[in-house]
N, C-alpha and C positions, 0 to 999 in steps of 0.2 A: 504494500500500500504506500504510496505518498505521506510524506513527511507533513506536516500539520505548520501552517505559516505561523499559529500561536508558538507550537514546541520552539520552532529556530528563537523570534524574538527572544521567550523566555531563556535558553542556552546564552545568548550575548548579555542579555538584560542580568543575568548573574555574573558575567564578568565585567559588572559594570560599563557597558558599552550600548549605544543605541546603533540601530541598524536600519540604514535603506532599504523600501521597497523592493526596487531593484531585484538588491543582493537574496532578498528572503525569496522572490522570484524564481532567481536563477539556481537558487539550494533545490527548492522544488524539483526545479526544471532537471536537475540532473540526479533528482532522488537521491540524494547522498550523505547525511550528514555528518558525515564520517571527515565534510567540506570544513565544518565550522570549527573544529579545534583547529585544521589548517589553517585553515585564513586567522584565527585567535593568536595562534604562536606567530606567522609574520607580523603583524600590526607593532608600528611604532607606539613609546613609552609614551605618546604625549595624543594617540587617538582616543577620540568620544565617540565618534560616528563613523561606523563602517560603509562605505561605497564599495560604487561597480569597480573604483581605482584599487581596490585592497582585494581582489579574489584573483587565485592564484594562476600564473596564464592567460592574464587576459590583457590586452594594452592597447591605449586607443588607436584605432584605427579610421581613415577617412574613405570616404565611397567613393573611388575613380580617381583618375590623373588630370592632373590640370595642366593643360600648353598653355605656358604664358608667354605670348607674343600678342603683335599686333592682329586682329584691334583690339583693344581693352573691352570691346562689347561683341559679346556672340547671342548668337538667337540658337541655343542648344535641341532643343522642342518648340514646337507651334509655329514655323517659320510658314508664308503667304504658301498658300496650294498644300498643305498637310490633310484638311481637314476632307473629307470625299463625301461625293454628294450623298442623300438620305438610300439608304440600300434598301433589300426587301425584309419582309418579318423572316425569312428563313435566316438572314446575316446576322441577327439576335444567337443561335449557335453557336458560331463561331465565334462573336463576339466573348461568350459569356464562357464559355470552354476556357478562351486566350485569359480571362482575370481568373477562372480558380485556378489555371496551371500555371500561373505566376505567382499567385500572390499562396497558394500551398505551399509551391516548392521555397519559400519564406519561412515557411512555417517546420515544414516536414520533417530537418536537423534536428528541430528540437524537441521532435516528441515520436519520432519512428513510426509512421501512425501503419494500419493494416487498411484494405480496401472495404467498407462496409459489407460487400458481399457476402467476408470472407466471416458473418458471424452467424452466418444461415448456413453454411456449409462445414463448421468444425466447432464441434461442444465444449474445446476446450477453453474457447473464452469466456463458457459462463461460470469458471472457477479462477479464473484470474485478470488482473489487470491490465487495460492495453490501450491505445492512443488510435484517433480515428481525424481525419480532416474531412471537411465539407462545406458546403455554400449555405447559410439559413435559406428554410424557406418557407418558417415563420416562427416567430416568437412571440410567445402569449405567459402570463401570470396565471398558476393556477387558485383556488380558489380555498388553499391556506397558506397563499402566500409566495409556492415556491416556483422556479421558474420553468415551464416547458419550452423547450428546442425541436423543430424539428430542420435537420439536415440534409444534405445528400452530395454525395461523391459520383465519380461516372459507373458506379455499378448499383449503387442501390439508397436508399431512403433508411432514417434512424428517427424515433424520438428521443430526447435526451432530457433528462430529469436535474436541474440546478437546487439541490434540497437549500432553505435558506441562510441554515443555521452552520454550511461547509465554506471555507475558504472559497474566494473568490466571486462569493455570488452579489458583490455589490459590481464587478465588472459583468456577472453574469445577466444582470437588471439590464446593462447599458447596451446588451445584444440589439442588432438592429435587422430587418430584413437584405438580403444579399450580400451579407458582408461574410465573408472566408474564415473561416476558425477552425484550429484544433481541440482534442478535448481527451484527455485521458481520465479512466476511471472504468468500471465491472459492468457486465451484466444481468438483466435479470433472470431469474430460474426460466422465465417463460420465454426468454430470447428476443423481446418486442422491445426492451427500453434500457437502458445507457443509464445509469446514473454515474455523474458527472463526479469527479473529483478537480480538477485540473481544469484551465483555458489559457489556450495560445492563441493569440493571434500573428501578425504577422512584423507589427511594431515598427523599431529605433531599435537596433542593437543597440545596447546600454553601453557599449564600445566606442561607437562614433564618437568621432572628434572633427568639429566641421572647421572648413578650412577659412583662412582668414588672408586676405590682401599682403604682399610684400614692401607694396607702396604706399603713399597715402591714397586718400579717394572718399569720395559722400557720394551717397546716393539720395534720390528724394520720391520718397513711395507715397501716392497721395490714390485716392480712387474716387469715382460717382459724383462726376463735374455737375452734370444735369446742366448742360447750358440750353438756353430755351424755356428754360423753367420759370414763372413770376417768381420762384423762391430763390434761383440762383444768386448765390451772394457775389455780386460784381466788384463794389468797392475791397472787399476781404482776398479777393479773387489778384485787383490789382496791387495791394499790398505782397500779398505772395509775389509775385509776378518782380516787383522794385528789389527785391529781398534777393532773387533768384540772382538779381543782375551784378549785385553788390557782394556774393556768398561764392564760394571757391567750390558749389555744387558740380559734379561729373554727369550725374544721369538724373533722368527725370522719370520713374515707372508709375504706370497710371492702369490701375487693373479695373477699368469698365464704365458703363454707364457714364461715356465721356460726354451725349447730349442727352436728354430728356426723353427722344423721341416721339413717337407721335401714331394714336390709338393703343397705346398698351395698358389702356384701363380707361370704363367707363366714366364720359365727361371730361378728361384729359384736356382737351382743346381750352376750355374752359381758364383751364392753369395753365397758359404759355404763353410766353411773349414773344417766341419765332414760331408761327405755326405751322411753316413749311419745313421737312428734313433736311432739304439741298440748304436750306438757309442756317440752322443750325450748325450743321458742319462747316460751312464757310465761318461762319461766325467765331466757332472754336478753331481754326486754323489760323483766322487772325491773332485771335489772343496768344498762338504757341509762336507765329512770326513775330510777337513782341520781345519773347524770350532771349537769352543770348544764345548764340548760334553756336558757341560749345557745347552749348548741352546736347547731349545725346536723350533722346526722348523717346521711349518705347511705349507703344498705345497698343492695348487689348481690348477689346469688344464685352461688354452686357449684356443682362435680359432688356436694356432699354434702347440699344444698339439698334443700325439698320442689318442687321443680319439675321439668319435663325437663329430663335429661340435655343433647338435641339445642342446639347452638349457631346466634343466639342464644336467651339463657334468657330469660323473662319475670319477673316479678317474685313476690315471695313473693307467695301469694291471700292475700286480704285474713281468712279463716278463722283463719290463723294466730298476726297480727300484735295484738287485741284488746288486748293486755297492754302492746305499747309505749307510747311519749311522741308527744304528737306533734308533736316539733322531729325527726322520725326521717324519710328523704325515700327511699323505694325505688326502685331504679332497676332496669334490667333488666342483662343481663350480654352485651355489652358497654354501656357508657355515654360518656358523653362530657359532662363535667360544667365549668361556668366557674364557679372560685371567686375575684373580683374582678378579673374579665378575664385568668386565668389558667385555663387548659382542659387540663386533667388526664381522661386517658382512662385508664378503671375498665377493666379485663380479667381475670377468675381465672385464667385462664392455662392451660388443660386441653392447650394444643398445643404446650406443654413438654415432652412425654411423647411427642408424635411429633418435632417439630425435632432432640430431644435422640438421638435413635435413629439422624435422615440426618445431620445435620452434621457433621461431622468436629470432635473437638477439645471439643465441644460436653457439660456435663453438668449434672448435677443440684448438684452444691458451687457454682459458676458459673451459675449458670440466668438471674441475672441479665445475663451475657452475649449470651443466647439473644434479649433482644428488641431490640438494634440488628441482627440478624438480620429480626425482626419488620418494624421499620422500613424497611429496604433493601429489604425486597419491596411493604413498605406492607403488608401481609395479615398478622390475629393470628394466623390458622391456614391457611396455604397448604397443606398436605397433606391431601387429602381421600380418607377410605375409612378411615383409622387409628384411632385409639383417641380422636379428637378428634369425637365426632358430630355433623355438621351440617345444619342443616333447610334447605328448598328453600324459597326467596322471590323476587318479582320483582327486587330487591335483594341485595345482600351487604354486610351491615350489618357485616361480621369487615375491610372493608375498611379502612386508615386513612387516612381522609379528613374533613375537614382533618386539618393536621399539628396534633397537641398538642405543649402545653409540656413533659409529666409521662404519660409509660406508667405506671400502677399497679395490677401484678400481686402475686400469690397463688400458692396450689396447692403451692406444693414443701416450704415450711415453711422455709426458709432465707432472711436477708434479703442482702443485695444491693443496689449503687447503681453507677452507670457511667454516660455522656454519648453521645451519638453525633449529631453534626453537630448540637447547639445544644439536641438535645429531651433531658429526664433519664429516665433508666430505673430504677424502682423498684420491685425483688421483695421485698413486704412477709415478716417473717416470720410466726411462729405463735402462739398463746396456748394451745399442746399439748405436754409433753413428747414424749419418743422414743415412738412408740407399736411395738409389737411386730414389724408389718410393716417398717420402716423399720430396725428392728435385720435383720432381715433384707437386707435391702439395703442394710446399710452409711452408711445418711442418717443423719449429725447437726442436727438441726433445731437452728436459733438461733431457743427460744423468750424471748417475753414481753418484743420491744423492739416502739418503736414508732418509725415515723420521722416528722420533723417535720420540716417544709420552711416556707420564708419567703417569701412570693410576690411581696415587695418586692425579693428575691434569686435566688430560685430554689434556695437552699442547703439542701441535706437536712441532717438533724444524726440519728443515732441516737441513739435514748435507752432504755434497759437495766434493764426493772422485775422481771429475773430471782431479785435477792437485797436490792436497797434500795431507797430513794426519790432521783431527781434530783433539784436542784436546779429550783424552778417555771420556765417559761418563761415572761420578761416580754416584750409587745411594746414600739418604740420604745428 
């Protein structure tokens, strides 16, 4: 049987020492505990707190190689023509095949799993323990509380049983539909039902170490201009804009909902003051021709964008764009961009609006919460069928693959910052005040900051162009 995540604490907690996550995790994971006086006897005289850095053999490591040469900006994922047009319901298939055989073989190292078949075909797993991967293909609370799973691998269908009162069942709450998991633990006499001891997903190695700039360098992550908007805040807008000119900024990333658009919600017209799209676009391509023409400026696409809805989005058509600069680099939604061997992956974040609906705990104030959720499954939007629309490809470009330094999201109008195993999480705010919907639901948008990040550091800084002007930002 699996070690009890209470047992470990308690073993550290008598030698006086407190213990990460992580590390009681990864004791789990390798059923050992034979681990814990090892890692006890290495620990220097002057540790309190056991980490992923004190278990033994293990040392950070970074995801891929970085050529650093020119140019200081790559478009790695989502470059103009990636995204192919909507295919038929058969390409659902393939699709969905390409995410669990990616995002298991994530998983699979760490729990040796068996094919579910293979529990209808040999009795001896209803006498022992053993590890199984699959795709949910639905999650529901039973009705004392505890959690039912039902999964499925390419040979056959499980239920699985999260009893409340075992480890892990507060991440076993946060289960969502089509998200990839393993799961170790027995079966029942009758052979119909799994009960769960164990959950893997597919994560952050607790190893990663993300990589950080040689040079100096700023970048400026802002999302959800909405120009066109009666709310778009202009004067806020040209304060940013003087700031830009004055500030030793390198790149400008802008993840979506760059105009307001037009009918993507009843009455809409109503609220705009360009009510034509060609006009809008021009409009914000002036405002980016004010900009300094160093800057490198990467624009991704919205749900309020002129393009489809379906994820992922292509890039704004070139019909639009006539009016920009052109230091202005489009990219598709999702992206995956290296700015100075620093790889910041672009997302507007439409699967906010499903995550936020299953997760427990989980909301729109906090949103930036919602994408170390993201990460731990590796998928921008595991839930499919919701209000998140997604196109069928031989691929699933919504995977996250590689790991980036920098998640940089959009959509909710709130900004947001948080860490999770080494990569930074960043929900840009808005350049929109409250708009009328949003009073309805209660959302306080924090508009007209932008955040600025050091790629020499990794360190966000917000900056607040709601009523003054900052201080420029010098590099070095």
């Amino acid at each position: 049987m699996s070690i009890n995540s209470s047992a470990i604490v308690e073993r550290f907690l008598d030698n006086r020492l407190q213990v990460h996550p992580d590390v009681v995790r990864y004791i789990r994971e390798q059923n050992d505990d034979s681990l814990i006086d090892l890692i006890i006897s290495a620990l220097p005289n002057d540790c309190l707190v056991v980490s992923g850095r004190h278990l033994p053999g293990t040392t950070p490591a970074r995801d891929g190689i970085r050529f650093l040469g020119d140019p200081s900006l790559e478009v790695i994922a989502g470059r103009k023509g990636s995204c192919k047009p909507a295919g038929r319901v058969e390409d659902y298939v393939t699709y969905f095949h390409d995410r669990y055989t990616r995002l298991s073989g994530m998983v699979r190292g760490r729990c040796s799993p068996i094919p579910i078949e293979a529990l209808k075909r040999n009795s001896r797993y209803k006498s022992e323990e053993f590890a199984i991967t699959g795709m949910v293909v639905e999650a529901r609370s039973t009705g004392k509380g505890h959690r039912l799973i039902e999964i499925e691998d390419p040979t056959g269908f499980i239920n699985i049983l999260f009893n409340k009162d075992r480890d892990d069942f507060e991440e076993a709450e946060k289960i969502v539909p089509d998200e990839v998991i393993g799961v170790r633990g027995t079966l029942s006499p009758e052979g119909t039902l799994m009960f769960a001891d164990q959950l893997f997903r597919p994560d952050i190695p607790f190893t990663y170490s993300p990589y950080m700039s040689d040079k100096p360098g700023y970048a400026a992550l802002i999302s959800d201009i909405h120009v066109g908007s009666d709310t778009f805040l202009e004067e806020a807008w040209g304060r940013f804009s003087d700031w830009l000119k004055e500030s030793d900024i390198s790149y400008l990333l802008v993840a979506g909902d760059l105009v307001d658009g037009i009918g993507i919600y009843p009455g809409q017209d109503k609220e705009l003051t360009i009510p034509n799209i060609y006009g809008q676009y021009e409009a914000l391509g002036k405002m980016f021709s004010q900009l300094p023409s160093r800057l490198q400026i990467v624009l991704a696409p919205g749900n309020h964008d002129v393009v489809r809805g379906a994820e992922p989005q292509p890039v704004i058509p070139e019909k639009f764009i006539g009016s920009f600069p052109s230091n202005c680099i489009w990219v598709e939604n999702p992206a995956l961009v290296n700015l100075q061997g620093v790889r910041v992956l672009m997302y507007h974040g439409r699967s906010f609006d499903d995550l936020i609906g299953v997760i427990p705990g989980a909301s729109y104030e906090k949103a930036h919460d919602v994408i170390p959720e993201m990460l731990k499954r590796r998928h921008l939007a595991p839930c499919y069928g919701k209000r998140t629309p997604i196109a069928a490809d031989t691929v699933d470009r919504l995977v996250i693959d590689p790991i980036p330094e920098v998640v940089h999201c959009g959509h909710v109008h709130i900004t947001g910052i948080t860490r999770y195993r080494g990569v930074l999480a960043i929900n840009a705010g808005t350049w929109q005040s409250q708009t009328a919907f949003q009073k309805q639901m209660n959302i306080q948008p924090t508009p007209a900051q932008a955040v600025i990040l050091n790629l020499q550091t990794l360190k966000p800084e917000v900056y607040d162009f709601s009523e003054g002007m900052p201080e420029p930002m010098r590099a070095g």
